[in-house]
C-alpha positions as CSV (number, residue, x, y, z in Angstrom):
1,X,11.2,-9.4,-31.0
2,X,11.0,-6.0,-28.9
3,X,11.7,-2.9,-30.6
4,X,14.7,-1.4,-29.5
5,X,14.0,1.8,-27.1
6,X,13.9,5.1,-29.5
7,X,16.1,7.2,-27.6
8,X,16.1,11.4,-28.3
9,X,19.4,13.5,-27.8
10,X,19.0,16.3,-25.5
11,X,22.5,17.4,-25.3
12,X,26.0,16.9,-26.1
13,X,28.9,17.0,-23.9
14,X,28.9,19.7,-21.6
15,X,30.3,20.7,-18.2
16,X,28.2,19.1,-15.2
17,X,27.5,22.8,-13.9
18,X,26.4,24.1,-17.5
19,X,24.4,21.0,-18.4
20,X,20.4,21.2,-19.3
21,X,19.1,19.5,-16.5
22,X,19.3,22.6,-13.9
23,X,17.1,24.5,-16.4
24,X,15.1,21.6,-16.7
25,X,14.8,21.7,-12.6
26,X,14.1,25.5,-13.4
27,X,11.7,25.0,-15.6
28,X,9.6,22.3,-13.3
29,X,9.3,24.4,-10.4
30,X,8.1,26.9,-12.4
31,X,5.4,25.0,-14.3
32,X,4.1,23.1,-11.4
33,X,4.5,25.8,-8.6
34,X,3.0,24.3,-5.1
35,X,1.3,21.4,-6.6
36,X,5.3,19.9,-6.8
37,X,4.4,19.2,-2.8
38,X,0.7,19.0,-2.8
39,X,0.6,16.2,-4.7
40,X,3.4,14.7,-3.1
41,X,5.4,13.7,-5.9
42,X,8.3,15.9,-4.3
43,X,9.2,14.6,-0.7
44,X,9.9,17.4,1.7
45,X,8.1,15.5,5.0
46,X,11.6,14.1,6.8
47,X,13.4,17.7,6.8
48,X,9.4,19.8,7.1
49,X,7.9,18.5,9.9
50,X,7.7,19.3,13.5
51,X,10.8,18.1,14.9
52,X,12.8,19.7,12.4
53,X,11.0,23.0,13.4
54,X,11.7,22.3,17.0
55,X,15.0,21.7,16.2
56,X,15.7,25.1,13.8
57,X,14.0,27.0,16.4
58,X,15.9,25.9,19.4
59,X,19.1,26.2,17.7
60,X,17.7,30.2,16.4
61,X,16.4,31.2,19.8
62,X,20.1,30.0,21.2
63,X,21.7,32.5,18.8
64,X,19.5,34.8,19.8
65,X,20.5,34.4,23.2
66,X,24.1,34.6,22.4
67,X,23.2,37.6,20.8
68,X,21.7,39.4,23.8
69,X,24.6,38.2,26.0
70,X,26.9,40.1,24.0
71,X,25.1,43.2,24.4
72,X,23.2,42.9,20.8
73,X,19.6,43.4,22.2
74,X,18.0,46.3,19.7
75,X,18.3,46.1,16.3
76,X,16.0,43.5,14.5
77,X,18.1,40.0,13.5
78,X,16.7,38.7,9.7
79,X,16.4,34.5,9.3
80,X,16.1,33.9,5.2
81,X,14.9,30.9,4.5
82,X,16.2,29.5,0.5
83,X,13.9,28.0,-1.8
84,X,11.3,27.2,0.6
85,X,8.9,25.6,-1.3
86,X,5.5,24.9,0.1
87,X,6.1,27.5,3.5
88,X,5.5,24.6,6.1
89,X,8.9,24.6,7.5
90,X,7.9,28.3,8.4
91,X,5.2,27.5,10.1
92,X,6.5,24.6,12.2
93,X,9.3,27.0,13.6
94,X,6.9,29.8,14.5
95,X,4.7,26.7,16.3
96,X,7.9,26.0,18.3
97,X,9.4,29.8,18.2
98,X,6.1,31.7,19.8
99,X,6.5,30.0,23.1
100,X,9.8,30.6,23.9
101,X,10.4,34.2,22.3
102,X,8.1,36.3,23.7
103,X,8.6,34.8,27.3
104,X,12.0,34.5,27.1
105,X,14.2,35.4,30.7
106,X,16.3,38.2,29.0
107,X,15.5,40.3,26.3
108,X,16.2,39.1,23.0
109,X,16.5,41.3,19.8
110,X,13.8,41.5,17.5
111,X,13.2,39.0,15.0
112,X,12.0,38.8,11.5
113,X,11.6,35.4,9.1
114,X,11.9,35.9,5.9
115,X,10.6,33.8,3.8
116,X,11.9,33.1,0.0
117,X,12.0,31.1,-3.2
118,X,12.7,32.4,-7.1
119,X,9.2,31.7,-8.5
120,X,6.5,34.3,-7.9
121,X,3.2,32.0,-7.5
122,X,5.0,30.5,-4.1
123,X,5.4,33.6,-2.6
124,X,1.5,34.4,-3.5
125,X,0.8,31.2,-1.8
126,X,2.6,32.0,1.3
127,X,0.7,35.4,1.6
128,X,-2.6,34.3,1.3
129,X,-1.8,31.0,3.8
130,X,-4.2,31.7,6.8
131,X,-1.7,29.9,8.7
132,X,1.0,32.7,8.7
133,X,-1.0,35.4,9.0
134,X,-1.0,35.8,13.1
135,X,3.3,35.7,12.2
136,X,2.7,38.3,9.3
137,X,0.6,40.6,11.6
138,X,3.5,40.5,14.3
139,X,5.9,41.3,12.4
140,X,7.8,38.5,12.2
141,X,7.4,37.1,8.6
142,X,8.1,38.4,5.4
143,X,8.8,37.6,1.6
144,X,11.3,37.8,-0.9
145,X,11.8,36.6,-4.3
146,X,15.7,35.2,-4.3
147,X,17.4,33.3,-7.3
148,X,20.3,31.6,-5.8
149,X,22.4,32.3,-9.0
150,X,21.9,35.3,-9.8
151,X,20.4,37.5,-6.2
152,X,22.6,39.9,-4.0
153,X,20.1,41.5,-2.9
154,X,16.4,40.9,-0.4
155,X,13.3,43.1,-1.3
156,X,11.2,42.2,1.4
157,X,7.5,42.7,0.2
158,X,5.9,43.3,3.1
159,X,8.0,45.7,5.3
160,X,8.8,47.1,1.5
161,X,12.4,47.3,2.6
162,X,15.5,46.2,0.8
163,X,18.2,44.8,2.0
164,X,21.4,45.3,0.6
165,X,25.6,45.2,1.0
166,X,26.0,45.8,4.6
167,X,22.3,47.3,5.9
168,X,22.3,44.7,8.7
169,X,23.8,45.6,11.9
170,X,23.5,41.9,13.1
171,X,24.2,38.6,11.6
172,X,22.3,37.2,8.7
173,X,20.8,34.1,9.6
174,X,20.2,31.6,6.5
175,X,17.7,28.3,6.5
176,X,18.8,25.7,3.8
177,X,16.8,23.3,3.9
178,X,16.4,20.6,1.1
179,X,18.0,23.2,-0.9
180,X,21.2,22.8,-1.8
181,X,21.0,19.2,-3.3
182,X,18.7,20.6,-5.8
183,X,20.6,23.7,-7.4
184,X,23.6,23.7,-10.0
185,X,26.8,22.5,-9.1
186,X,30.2,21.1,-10.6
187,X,30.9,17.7,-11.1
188,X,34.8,16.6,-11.1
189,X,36.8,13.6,-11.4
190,X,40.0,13.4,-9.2
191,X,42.1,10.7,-9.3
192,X,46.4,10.5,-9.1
193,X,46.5,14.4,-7.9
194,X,44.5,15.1,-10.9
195,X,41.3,17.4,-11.1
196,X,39.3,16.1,-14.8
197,X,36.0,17.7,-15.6
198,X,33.0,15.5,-16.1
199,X,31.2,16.4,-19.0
200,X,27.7,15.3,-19.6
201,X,25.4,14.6,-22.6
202,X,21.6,13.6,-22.2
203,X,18.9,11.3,-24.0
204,X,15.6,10.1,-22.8
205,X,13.0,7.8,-23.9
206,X,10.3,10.5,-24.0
207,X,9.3,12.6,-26.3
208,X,10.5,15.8,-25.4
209,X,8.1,17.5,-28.0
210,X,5.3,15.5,-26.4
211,X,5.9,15.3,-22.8
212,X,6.0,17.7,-19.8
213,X,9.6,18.8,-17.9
214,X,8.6,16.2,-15.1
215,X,8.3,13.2,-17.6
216,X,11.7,14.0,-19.8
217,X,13.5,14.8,-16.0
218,X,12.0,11.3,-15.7
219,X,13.4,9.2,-18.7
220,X,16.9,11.0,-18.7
221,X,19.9,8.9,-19.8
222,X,23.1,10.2,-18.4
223,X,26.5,9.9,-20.4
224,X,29.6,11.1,-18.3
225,X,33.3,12.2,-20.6
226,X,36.1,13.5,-18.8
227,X,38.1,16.9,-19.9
228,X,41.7,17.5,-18.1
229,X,40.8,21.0,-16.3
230,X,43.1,23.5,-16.6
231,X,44.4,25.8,-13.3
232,X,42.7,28.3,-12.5
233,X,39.3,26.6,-12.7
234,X,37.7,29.8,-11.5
235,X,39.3,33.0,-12.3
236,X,38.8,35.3,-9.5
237,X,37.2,33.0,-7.1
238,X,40.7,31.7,-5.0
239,X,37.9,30.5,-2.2
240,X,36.8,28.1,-4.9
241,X,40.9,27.0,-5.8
242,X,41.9,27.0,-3.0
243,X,39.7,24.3,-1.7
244,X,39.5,22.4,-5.1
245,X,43.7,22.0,-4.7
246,X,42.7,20.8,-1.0
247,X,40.4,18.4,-2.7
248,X,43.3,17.8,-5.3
249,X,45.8,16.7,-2.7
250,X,44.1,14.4,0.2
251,X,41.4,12.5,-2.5
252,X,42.6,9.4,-4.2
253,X,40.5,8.6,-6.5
254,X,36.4,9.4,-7.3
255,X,33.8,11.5,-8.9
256,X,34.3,14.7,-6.7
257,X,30.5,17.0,-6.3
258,X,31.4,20.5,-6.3
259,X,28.9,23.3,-4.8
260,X,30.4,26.2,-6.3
261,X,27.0,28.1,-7.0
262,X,26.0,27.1,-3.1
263,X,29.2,28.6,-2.0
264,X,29.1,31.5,-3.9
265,X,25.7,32.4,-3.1
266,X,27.0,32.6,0.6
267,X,29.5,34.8,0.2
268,X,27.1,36.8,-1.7
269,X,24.9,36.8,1.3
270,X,27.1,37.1,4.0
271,X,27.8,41.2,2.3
272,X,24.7,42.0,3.3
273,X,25.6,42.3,6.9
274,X,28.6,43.9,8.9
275,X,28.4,41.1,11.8
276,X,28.6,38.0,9.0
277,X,26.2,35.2,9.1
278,X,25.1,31.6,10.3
279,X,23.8,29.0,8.2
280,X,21.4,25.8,9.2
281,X,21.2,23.5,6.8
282,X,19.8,19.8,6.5
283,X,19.9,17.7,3.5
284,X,20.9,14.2,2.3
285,X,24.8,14.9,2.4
286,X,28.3,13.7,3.5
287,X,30.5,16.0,5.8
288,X,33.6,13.8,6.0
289,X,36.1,14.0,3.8
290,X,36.6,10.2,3.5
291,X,32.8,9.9,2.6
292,X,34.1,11.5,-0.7
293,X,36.8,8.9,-1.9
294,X,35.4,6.3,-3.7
295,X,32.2,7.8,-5.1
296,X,30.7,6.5,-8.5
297,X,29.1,9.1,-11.2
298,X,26.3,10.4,-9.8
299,X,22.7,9.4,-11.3
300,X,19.6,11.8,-10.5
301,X,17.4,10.6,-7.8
302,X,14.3,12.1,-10.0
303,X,10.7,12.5,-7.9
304,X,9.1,15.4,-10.4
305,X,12.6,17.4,-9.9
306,X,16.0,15.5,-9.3
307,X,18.3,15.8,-6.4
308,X,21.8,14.9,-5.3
309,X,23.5,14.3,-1.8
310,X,25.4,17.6,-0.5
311,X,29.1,17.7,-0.1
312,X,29.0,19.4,3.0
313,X,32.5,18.3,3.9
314,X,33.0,21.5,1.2
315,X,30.8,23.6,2.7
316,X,32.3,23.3,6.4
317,X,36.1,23.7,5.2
318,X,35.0,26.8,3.5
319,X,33.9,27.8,7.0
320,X,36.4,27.3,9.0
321,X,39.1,28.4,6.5
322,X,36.9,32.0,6.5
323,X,37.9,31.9,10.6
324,X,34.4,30.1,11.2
325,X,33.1,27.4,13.2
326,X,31.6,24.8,11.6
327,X,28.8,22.1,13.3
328,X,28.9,19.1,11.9
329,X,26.8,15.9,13.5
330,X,29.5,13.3,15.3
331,X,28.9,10.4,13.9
332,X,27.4,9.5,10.2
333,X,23.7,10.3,9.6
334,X,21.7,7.8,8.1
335,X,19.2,10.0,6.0
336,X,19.8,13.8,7.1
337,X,22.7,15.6,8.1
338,X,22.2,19.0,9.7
339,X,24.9,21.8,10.0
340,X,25.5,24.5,11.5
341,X,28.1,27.0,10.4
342,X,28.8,30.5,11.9
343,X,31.0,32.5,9.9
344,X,31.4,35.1,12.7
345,X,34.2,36.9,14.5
346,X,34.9,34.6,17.8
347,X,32.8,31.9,16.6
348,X,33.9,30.2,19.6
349,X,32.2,32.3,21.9
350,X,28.9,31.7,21.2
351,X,28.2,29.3,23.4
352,X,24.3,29.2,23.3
353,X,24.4,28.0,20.2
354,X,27.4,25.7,20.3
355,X,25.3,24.0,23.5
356,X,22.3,23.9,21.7
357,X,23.8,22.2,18.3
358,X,24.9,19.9,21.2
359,X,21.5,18.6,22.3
360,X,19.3,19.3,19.8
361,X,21.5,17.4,16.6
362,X,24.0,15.8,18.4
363,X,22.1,14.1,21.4
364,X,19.2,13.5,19.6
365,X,18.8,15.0,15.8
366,X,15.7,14.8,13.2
367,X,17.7,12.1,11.8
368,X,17.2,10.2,14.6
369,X,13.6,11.0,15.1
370,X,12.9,9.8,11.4
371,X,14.8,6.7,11.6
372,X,12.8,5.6,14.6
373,X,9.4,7.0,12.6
374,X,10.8,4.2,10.2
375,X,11.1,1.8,12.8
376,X,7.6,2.3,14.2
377,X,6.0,2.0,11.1
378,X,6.8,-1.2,10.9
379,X,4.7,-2.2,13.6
380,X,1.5,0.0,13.4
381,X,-0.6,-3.2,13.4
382,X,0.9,-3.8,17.2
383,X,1.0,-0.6,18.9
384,X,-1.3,-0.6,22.0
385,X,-2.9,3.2,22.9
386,X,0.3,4.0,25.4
387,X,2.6,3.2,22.5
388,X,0.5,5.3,19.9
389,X,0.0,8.3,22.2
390,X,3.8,8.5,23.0
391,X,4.6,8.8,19.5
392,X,2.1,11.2,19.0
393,X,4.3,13.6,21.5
394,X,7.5,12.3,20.0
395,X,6.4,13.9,16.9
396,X,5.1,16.6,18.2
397,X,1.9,16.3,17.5
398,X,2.6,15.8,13.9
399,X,-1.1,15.0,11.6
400,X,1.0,12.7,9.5
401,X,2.2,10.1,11.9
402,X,-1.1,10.3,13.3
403,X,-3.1,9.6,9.9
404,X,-0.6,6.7,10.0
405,X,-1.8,5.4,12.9
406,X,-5.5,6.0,13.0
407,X,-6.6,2.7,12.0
408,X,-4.9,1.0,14.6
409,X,-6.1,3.6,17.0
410,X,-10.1,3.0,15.5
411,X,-9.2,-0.9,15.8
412,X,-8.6,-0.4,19.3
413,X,-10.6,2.4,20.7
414,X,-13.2,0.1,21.9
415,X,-11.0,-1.2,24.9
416,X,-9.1,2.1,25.9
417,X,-10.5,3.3,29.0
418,X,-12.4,6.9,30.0
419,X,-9.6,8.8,31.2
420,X,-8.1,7.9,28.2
421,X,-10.0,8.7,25.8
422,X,-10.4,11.8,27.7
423,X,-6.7,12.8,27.1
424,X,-7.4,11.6,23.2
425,X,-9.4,14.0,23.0
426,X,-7.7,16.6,24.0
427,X,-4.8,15.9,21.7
428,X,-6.8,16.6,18.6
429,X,-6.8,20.0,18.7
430,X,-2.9,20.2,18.9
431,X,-2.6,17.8,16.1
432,X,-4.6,20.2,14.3
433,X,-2.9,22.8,15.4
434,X,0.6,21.7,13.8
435,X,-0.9,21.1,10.7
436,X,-0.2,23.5,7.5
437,X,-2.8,22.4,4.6
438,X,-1.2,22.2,1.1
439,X,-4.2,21.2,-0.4
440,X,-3.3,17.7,0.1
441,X,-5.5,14.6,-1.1
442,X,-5.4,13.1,2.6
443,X,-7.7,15.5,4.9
444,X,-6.4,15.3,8.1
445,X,-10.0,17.5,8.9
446,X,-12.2,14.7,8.2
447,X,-9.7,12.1,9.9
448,X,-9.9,14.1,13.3
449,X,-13.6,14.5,12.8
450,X,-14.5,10.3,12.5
451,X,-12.3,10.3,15.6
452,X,-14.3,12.2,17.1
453,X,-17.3,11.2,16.3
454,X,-16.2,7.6,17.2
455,X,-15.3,9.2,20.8
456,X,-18.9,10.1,20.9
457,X,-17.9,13.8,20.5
458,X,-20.4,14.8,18.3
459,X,-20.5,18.5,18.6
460,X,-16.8,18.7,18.3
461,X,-16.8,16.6,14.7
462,X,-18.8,18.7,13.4
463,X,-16.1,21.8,13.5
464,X,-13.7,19.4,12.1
465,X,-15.8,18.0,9.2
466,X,-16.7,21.9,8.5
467,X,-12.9,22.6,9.0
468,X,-13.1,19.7,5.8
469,X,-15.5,21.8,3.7
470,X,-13.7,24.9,4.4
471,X,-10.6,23.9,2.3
472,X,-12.0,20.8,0.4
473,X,-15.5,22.6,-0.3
474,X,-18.5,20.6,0.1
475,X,-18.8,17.1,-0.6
476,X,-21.9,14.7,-0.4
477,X,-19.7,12.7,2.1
478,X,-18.9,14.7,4.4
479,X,-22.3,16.6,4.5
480,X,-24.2,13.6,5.3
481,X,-21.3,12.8,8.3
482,X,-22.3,16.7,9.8
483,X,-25.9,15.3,8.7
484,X,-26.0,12.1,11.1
485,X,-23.7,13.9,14.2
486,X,-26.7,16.7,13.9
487,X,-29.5,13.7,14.3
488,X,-27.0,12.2,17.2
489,X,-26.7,15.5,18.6
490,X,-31.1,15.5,18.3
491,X,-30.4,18.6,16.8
492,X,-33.1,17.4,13.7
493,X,-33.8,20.5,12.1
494,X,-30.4,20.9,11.0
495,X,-29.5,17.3,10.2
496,X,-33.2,17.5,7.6
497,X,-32.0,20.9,6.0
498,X,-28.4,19.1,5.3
499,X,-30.3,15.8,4.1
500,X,-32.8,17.7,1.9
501,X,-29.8,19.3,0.3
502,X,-28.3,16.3,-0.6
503,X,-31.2,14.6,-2.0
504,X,-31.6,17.3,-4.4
505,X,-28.6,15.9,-6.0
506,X,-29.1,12.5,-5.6
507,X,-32.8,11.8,-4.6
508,X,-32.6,7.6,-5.2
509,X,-30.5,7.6,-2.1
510,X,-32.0,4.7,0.3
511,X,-29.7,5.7,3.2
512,X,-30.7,9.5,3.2
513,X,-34.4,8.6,2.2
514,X,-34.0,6.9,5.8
515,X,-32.3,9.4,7.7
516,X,-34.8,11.6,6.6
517,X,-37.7,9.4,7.2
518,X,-36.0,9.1,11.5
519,X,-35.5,13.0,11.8
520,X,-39.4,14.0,10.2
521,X,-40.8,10.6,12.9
522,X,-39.0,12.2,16.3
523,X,-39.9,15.4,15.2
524,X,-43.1,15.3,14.8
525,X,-43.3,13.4,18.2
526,X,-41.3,16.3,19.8
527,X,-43.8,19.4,18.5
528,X,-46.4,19.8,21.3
529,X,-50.0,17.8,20.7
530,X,-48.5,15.7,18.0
């Protein structure tokens, strides 16, 4: 007979919003830092790639547009990116952003991005990226710590500025991205014109005494009780009742997600400037209202942290009740929805941005682009080289896809012609270029290097394998690859210095023995009277 599962209390009943689990999500960023993304175990690819930096971009240089038409042209407009994580996003919009910006047809105000999360060892990561440096060194990147909950204010490290209630003379514009399924918020049952809070207790199988803040997020058991609320729900905050009585009035019946603390933390921002502020945000979310009846308890979707869709039907009625205009995509989303909100004086008449919104999310959106990545991953084993070069564009070049499809590509680089692998070639170094190493397991360096070298480009896989060593440091394998493109290249002297090396550390090794043996026979037969 099993032995029943030992279960371990965590918690009693407590408001969804005041529940251990967001100092448990707290606590896990904090411990793990930028090995939550390195190592994969927290997905960020479908709203961190280069689409989705095309897209934030276009829509940013639109504003800025708007901006200049309306006379706004001098003082410098700020861009805060929220929890940002890993930095990537950042550098996928600068990829996109330095193109346009600096040749733009009319002057556009000066920019800075601002880049922020609440733990400390991110933003040391970011500073010491090699990546962001050129954008650092222009001035248009800096750093701030900023906890959602608790910040009113940006310290920007670099510029060693702050900014505070009403320094900006232009809009505040504000990045959130994966962000706002991942911070506190209140969970509420409505049904017959009544709002109930949804109180929460917690167990889990592990050990909490014995196991990390990933493993006990893991294992959690989620037990939901229901409290009649009592009017007000939030004393001083009528923003917050009023839309909770909307809520109260047109929903029938479901579990209600509430971001309160997301809210909030824009209001709080949107002091910081006299002009207001526009927000961009993409996340697994709802925007329509009748996406909201119906809706079960929520259970965490756990991947080291724990996330939960976005109400953004709450986020763009808060808009447009503050005399905003709120961008929402037209039809339903099927992983990503991305909004734009401008809580600004005439929202109306900016229509730069309204246009761009327009093409960019709702012609064709990074929704769209990742459903199709979906699609064409199912059939890597058929693509022919037109087929895997046009997606290469699609996704602008992005090394993921592209690790994706390089066996298919090695399968059938035999039968692609000159020209062609001529213009392969010269798509490696923009692949490169779009890439923004975490430290990753996969190394996109040594991939683009056995490309190479299978193109017969020798010279060229060396940089890429020593791009490899640069960040991986040296390893046997990828020495002895430089190794045999040197003896290729009939550049023996440096192919026998790189094989002596490695037979120091392994000197049994049959295949170097005999790499060794080919470099010290041609070159004695190249030295003169041999």
């Amino acid at each position: 007979m099993r032995s029943p599962t030992i279960m371990h209390q965590l918690e009693q009943p407590k408001r969804f919003s005041q529940s251990l689990i967001w100092q448990l999500q707290r606590n896990y960023f904090q411990e793990v830092g930028i090995d939550a993304w390195r190592s994969g175990e927290v997905p960020h690819y479908i709203t961190s790639n280069p689409v989705m930096g095309k897209t934030y971009a276009e829509l940013v240089l639109a504003f800025l547009r708007d901006l200049s038409l309306k006379g706004q042209q001098h003082e410098t407009v700020y861009l805060l990116e929220l929890g940002a994580g890993h930095g990537r996003l950042c550098y996928h919009f600068f990829k996109h952003w330095e193109k346009y910006y600096e040749h733009s047809a009319i002057a556009l105000p000066p920019f800075c991005y601002v880049i922020s999360d609440f733990t400390e060892t991110n933003l040391a990561f970011w500073q010491n990226h090699p990546r962001l440096q050129p954008y650092l060194g222009k001035g248009w990147l800096d750093f701030a710590l900023f906890d959602v909950e608790n910040s009113s204010e940006l310290f920007l490290q670099n510029a060693n500025i702050t900014i505070h209630q009403q320094s900006l003379s232009q809009p505040l514009i504000v990045i959130a991205n994966y962000f706002f399924d991942t911070i506190p918020q209140e969970l509420f049952w409505v049904e017959n014109q009544t709002i109930s809070h949804c109180l929460l207790s917690l167990a889990t199988v592990a050990n909490p005494i014995e196991s990390d803040t990933a493993e006990i997020i893991k294992n959690l058991a989620l037990q939901y009780d229901y409290q009649a609320a009592e009017p007000p729900i939030y004393p001083n905050q009528p923003i917050l009742n009023n839309l909770l009585e909307t809520y109260r009035q047109q929903l029938k019946h479901t579990h209600l997600v509430f971001p309160h603390i997301g809210i909030l933390c824009l209001e709080r921002l949107r002091l910081l400037s006299q002009q207001g502020l526009i927000l961009l945000s993409a996340d697994k979310g709802e925007h329509s209202l009748w996406d909201l009846e119906n809706c079960p308890a929520p259970q965490l979707a756990t991947h080291g942290s724990f996330s939960l869709t976005v109400n953004y039907h709450a986020f763009c009625h808060y808009c447009t009740h503050q005399a905003g205009l709120a961008l929402s995509p037209r039809h339903q989303q099927a992983n990503l929805d991305l909004v734009c909100l401008l809580f600004l004086t005439d929202a109306n008449t900016y229509s730069e941005t309204i246009n761009a919104y327009d093409r960019f999310v709702g012609d064709y959106s990074p929704d769209d682009y990742f459903s199709l990545k979906k699609l064409i991953e199912q059939h890597f084993a058929t693509l022919t080289y037109r087929d895997i070069m046009a997606v290469i564009r699609l996704s602008g070049y992005d090394g993921r896809i592209f690790r994706q499809m390089l066996p298919r590509l090695l399968e059938i680089l035999p039968t692609i012609y000159d020209n062609q692998r001529w213009n392969l070639f010269l798509s490696i170094p923009r692949i490169w270029d779009t890439y923004y190493p975490l430290g990753e397991s996969d190394d996109l360096a040594e991939d683009l290097g056995d490309l190479l070298f299978a193109l017969a480009f020798y010279q060229e896989a060396i940089l890429y394998f020593e791009k490899s060593v640069m960040i991986y440091g040296k390893t046997a394998h990828i020495l002895y690859k430089i190794a045999i493109c040197y003896y290729l290249l009939g550049d023996f002297s440096n192919a026998s210095l790189i094989i002596k090396e490695l037979l120091a550390d392994d000197p049994d090794n049959v295949d170097l023995q005999e790499l060794r043996q080919r470099c010290d026979s041609v070159g004695d037969r190249l030295v003169p009277g041999s």
